[in-house]
C-alpha positions in Angstrom: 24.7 -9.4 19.0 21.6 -12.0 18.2 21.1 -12.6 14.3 17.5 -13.4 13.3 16.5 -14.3 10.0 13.0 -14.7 8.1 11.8 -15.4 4.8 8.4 -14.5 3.9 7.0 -17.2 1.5 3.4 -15.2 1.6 1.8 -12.3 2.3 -0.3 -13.9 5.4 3.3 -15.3 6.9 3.9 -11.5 6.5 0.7 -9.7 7.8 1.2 -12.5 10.9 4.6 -11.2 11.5 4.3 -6.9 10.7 3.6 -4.8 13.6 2.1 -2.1 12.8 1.3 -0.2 15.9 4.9 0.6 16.9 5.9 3.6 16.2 8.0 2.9 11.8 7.1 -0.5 12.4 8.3 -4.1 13.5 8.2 -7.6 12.6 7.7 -10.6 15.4 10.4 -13.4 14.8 9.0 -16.7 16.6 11.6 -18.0 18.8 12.6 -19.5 22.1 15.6 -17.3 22.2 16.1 -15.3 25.4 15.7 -11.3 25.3 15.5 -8.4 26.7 13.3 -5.2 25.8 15.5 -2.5 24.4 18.5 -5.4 23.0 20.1 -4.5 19.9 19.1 -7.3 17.1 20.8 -8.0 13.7 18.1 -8.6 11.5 17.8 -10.6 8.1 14.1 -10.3 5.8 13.2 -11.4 3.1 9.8 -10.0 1.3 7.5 -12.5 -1.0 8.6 -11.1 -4.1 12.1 -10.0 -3.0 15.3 -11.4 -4.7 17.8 -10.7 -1.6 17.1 -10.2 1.5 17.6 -6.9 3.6 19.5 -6.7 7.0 19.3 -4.0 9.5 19.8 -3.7 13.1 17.0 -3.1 15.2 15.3 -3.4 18.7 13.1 -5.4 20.7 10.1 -3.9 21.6 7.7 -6.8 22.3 8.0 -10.0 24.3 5.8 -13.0 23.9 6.3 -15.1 26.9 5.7 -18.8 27.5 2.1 -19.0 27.6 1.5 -15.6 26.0 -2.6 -15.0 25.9 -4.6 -16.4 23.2 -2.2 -18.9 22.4 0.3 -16.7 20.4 4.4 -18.2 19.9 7.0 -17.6 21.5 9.0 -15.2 20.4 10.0 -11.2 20.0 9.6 -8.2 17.8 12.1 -5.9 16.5 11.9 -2.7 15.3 12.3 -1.5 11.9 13.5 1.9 13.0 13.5 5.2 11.3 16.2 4.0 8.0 14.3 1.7 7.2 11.4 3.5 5.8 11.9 1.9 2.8 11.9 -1.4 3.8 8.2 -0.2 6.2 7.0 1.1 2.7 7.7 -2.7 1.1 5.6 -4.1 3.7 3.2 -2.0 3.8 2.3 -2.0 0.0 2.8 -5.9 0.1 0.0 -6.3 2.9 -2.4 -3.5 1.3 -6.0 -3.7 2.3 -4.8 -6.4 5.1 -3.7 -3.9 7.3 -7.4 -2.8 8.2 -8.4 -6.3 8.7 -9.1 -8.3 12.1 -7.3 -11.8 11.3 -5.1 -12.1 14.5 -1.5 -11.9 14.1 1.4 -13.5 16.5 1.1 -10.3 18.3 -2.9 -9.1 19.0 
């Protein structure tokens, strides 16, 4: 299994990253690593304000290709998945009033 790992020094490194048209939410990890949609992913985040990180398994459900549109990086998002509500909730609260904004993300 692939083992990605972020730390989130900011809330706009966050908002860039959080996915929040997928159905309990993803996050987009930049990199050149090769995937497939639906691979199992060992995941490693850690929030702004978090002391220790939090590590889940989830699943890819977005693919940004070499030359993806509008310039966005390489890389892949995985989902946060239903046990991880609290983790979504985190996020969520950390990003606030961002989440209705229009500032492009590494996603759309």
């Amino acid at each position: 299994m692939i083992e990605v790992g972020i730390e989130f020094r900011n809330t706009q490194q966050l908002y860039g990253s959080y996915m929040p048209f997928v159905n309990n939410g993803a996050l987009f990890f930049i990199s050149q690593v090769s995937v497939e949609l639906g691979q199992k992913i060992r995941v490693s985040v850690q929030l702004p304000d978090d002391l220790e990180p939090t590590v889940f398994d989830g699943a890819v459900v977005w693919i940004n290709p070499i030359g993806s549109h509008g310039g966005r990086p390489i890389g892949f998002g995985v989902s946060l998945g239903a046990d991880q509500i609290i983790l979504r909730n985190e996020i969520e609260k950390t990003l606030g009033h961002l989440l209705s904004g229009a500032d492009v993300t590494s996603t759309m």
